[in-house]
C-alpha positions as CSV (number, residue, x, y, z in Angstrom):
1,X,23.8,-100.1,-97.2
2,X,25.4,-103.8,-97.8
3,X,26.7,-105.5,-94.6
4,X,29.5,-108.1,-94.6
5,X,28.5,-112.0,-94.4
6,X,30.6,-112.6,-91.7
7,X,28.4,-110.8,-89.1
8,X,25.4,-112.6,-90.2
9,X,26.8,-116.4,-90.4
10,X,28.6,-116.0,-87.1
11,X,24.6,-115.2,-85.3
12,X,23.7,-118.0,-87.3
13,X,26.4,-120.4,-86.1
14,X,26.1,-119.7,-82.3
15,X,22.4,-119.6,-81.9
16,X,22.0,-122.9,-84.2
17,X,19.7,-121.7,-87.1
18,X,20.8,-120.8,-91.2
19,X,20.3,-118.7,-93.2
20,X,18.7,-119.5,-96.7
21,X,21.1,-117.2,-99.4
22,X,19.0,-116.8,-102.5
23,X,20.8,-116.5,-106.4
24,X,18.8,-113.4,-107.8
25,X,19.3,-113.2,-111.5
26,X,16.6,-110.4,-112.2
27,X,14.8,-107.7,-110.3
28,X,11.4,-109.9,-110.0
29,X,13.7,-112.2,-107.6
30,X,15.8,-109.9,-105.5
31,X,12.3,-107.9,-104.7
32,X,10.8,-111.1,-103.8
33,X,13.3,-112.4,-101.6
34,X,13.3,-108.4,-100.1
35,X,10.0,-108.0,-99.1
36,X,9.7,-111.8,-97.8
37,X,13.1,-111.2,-95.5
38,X,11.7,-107.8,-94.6
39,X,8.2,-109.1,-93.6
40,X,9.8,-112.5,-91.8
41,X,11.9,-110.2,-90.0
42,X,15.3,-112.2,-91.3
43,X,18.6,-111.4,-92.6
44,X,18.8,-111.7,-96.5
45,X,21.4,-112.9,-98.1
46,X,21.1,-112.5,-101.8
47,X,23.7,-113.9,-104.1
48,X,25.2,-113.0,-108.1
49,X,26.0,-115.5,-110.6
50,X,28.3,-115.4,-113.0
51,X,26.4,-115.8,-116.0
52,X,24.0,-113.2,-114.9
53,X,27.3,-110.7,-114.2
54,X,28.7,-111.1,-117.5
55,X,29.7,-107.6,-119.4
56,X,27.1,-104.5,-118.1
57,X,25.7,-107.6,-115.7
58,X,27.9,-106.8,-113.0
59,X,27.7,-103.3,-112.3
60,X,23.7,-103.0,-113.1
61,X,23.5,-105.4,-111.0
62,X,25.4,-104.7,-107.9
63,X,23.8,-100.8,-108.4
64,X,20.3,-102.6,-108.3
65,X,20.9,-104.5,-104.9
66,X,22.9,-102.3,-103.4
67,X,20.7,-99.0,-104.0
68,X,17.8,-101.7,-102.7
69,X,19.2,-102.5,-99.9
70,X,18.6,-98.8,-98.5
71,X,14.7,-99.5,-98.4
72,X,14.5,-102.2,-96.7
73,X,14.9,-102.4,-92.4
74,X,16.7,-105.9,-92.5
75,X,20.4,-106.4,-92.8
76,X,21.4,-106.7,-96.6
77,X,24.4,-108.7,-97.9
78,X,25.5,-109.2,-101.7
79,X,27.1,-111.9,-102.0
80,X,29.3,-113.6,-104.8
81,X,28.9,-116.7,-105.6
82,X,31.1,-119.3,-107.3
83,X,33.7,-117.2,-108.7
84,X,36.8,-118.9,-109.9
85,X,38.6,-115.9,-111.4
86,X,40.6,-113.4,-109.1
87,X,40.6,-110.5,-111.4
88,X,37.0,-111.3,-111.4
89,X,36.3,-111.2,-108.1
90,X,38.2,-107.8,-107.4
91,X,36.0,-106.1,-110.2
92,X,33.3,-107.8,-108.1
93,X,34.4,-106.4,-105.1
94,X,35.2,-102.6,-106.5
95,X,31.4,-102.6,-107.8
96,X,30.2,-103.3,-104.6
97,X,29.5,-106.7,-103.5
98,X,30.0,-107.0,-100.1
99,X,31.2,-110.7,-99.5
100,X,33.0,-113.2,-102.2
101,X,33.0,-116.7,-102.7
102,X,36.4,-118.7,-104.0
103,X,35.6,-121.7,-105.4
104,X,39.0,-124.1,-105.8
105,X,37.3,-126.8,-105.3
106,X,38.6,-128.5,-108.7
107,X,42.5,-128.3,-107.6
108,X,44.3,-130.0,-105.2
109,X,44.3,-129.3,-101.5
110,X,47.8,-127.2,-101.8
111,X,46.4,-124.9,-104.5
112,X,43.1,-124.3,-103.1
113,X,44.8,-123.0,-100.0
114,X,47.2,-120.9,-101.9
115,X,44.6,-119.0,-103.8
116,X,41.5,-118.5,-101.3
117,X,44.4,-117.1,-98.7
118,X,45.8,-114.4,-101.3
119,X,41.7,-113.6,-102.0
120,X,41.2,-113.6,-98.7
121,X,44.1,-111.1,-97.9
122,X,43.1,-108.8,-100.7
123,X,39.2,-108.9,-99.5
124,X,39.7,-108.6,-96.1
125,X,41.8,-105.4,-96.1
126,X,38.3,-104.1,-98.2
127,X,35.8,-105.5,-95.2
128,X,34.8,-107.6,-97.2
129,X,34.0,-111.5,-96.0
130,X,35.2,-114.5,-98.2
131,X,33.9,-117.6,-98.4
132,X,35.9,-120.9,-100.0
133,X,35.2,-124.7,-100.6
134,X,36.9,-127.9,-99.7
135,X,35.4,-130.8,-101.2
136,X,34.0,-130.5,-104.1
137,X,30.0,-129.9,-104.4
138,X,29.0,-132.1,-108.4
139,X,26.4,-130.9,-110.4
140,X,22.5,-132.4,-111.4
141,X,21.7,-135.1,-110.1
142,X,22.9,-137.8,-107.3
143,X,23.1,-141.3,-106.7
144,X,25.2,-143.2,-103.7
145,X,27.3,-141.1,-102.1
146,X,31.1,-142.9,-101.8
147,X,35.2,-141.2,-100.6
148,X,35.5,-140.7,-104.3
149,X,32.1,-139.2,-106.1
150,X,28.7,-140.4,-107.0
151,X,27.6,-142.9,-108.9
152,X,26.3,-139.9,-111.5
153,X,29.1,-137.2,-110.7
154,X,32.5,-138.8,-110.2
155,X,33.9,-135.5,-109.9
156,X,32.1,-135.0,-106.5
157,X,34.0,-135.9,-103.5
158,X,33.5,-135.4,-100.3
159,X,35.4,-132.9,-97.7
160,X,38.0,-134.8,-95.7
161,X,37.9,-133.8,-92.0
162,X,41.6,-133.8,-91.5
163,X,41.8,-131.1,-94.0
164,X,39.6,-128.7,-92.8
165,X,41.5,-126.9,-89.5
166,X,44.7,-126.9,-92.1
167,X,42.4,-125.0,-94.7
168,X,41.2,-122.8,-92.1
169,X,45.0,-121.5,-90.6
170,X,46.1,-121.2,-94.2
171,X,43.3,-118.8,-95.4
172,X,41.4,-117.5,-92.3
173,X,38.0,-118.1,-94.7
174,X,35.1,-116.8,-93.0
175,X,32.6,-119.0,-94.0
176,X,33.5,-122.8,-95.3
177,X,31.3,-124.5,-98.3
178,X,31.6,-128.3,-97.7
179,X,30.4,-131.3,-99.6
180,X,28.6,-134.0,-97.3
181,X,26.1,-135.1,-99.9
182,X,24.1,-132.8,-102.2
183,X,24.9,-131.3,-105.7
184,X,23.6,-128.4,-107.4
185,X,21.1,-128.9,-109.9
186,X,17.5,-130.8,-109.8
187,X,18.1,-134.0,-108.6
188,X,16.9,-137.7,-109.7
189,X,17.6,-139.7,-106.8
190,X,17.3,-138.1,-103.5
191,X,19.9,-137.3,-101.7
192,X,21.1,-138.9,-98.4
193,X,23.4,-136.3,-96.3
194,X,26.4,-137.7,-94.4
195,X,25.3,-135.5,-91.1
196,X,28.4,-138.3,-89.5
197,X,30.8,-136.2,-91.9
198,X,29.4,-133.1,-90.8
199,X,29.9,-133.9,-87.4
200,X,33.6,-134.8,-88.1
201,X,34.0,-131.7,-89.6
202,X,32.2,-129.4,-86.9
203,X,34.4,-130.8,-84.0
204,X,37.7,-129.4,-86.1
205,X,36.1,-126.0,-87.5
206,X,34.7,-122.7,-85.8
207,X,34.0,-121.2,-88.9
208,X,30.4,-121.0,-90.2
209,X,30.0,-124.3,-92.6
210,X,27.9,-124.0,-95.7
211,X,25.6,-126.5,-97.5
212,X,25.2,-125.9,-101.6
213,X,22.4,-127.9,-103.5
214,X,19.9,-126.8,-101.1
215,X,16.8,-126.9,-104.0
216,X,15.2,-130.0,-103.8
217,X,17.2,-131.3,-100.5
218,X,14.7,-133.1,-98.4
219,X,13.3,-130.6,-95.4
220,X,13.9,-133.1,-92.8
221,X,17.6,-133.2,-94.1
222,X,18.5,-129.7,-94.2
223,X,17.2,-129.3,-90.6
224,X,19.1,-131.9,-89.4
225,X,22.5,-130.2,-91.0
226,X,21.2,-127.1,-89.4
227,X,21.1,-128.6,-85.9
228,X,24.4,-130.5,-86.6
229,X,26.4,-127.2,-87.6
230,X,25.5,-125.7,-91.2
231,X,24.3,-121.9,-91.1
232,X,24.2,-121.3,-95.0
233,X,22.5,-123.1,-97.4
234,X,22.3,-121.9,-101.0
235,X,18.8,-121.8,-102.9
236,X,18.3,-121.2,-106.9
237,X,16.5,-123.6,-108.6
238,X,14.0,-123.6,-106.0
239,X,12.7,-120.3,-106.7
240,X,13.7,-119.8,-110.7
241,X,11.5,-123.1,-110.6
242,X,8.8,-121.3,-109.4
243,X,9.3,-118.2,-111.2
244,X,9.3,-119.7,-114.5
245,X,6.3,-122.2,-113.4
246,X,4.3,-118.7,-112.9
247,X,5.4,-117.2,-116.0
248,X,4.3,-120.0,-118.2
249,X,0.9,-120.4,-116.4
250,X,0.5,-117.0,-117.5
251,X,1.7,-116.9,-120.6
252,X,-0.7,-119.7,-121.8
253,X,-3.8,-118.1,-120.1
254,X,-3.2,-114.7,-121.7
255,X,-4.0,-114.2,-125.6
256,X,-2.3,-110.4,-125.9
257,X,1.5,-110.6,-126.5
258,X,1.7,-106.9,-125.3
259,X,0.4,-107.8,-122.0
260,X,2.7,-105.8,-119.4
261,X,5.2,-107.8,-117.3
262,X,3.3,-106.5,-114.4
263,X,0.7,-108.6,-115.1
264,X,2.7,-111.5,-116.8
265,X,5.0,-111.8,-113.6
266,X,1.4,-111.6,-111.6
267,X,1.8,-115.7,-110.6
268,X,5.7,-116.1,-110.5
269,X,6.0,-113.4,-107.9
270,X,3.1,-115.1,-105.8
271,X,4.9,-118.6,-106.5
272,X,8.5,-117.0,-105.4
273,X,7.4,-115.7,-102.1
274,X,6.3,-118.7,-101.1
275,X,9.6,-120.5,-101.5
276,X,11.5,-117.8,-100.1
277,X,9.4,-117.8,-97.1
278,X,9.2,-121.5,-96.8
279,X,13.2,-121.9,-96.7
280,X,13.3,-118.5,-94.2
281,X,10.8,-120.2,-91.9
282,X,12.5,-124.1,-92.1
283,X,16.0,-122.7,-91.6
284,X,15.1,-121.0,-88.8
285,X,16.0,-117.7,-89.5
286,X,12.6,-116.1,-89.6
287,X,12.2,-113.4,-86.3
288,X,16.2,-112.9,-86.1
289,X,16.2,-109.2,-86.7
């Protein structure tokens, strides 16, 4: 059975570690990041994306996870991620994901609010845990980080303090996506995180705060958000990085074009686990269950 988010990110929050959630676009990847969370004794928190969920996506999908979830011993969420579109997100919801993510980031402050608190509404009367974003987290790569956007993204900004315990009372979010510095993507420049924003931000919210663009974050970084307040941090091209790293390694060393997926997934399974476990151990969240 599929457990809310909420539970998991409020453990998280008060005894200072996060939990790494993991975009799983095939089965290869949600059994990977299963059997690592199983053996590191961790919560998993797997993820859908909205490409993956187009059409018969969403439903296979949600049946895969969800009917997995019932042979493994850890706590199991499904969580949405990035979903813009409300009707969307209550087909997401009736198929069986058991936490949503709102992202308003593109509009203004007053519309953001207005949206994530009628989402919030609808998914909290199902049990179901919602989480939003304030700020606005750019894409590929980063540069310098300034009030307005990167030198690369000028559509990133970051989250405004001030903002933040309004956002909150308006919506009653569970879980709050900020932007302090990283982008989603592989990056070019590395990316410097503005822990002094975080801590602005901390001192005004109780709500479990979330860090996107994990992949390719600098370890020493991420553990410092941890210890300054973050208890989610997203992961995908970490691991499809490593999956498809194994699968063309294989597929170069192997001459028969009928060779079974078994066998041509051999490396990228290998390749996956150790990601997953690496973020599971770093976070912190290894030996939590």
């Amino acid at each position: 059975m599929l457990v809310s988010m909420k539970e998991m990110l409020e453990d998280a929050r008060i005894n200072h570690y996060a939990i790494p959630a993991f975009d799983v676009s095939n089965y290869e990847m949600m059994k990977a990041v299963l059997e690592v969370c199983e053996e590191e004794k961790s919560p998993a928190l797997l993820m859908g994306l909205g490409v993956d969920l187009e059409g018969k996506g969403l439903p296979l999908i949600t049946s895969m996870v969800k009917e997995a979830s019932n042979h493994f011993n850890i706590p199991v969420c499904f969580h949405l991620d990035h979903a813009t579109d409300f009707e969307f997100i209550k087909r997401a919801i009736d198929a069986g994901f058991s936490s949503v993510m709102y992202d308003g980031s593109v509009l203004d402050f007053e519309n953001n609010a207005k949206n994530t608190a009628e989402i919030t509404k609808y998914a909290h009367a199902r049990g179901i845990s919602v989480e939003a974003e304030l700020g606005h987290v750019g894409n590929a790569s980063v540069g310098s980080i300034s009030e307005t956007g990167t030198d690369t993204d000028p559509g990133e900004t970051l989250t405004v303090p001030e903002e933040v315990a309004k956002f909150i009372e308006i919506t009653d979010v569970d879980a709050l996506a900020i932007a302090i510095g990283t982008s989603h993507g592989v990056y070019k420049k590395t990316p410097e995180l503005r822990i002094d924003r975080l801590d602005e931000i901390t001192a005004v919210c109780k709500r479990p705060l979330v860090l996107h663009g994990g992949s390719g974050t600098p370890d020493d970084q991420m553990q410092n958000a941890i210890h300054h307040g973050i208890t989610k941090i997203n992961i995908y091209s970490d691991v499809v990085g490593a999956m498809n790293k194994g699968l063309k390694d294989k597929l170069n060393s192997v001459e028969n074009p009928s060779t079974w997926p078994f066998i041509v997934f051999e490396d990228a399974r290998v390749m996956m686990k150790e990601v997953v476990k690496d973020k599971i151990r770093k976070f912190g969240s290894s030996g939590r269950i």
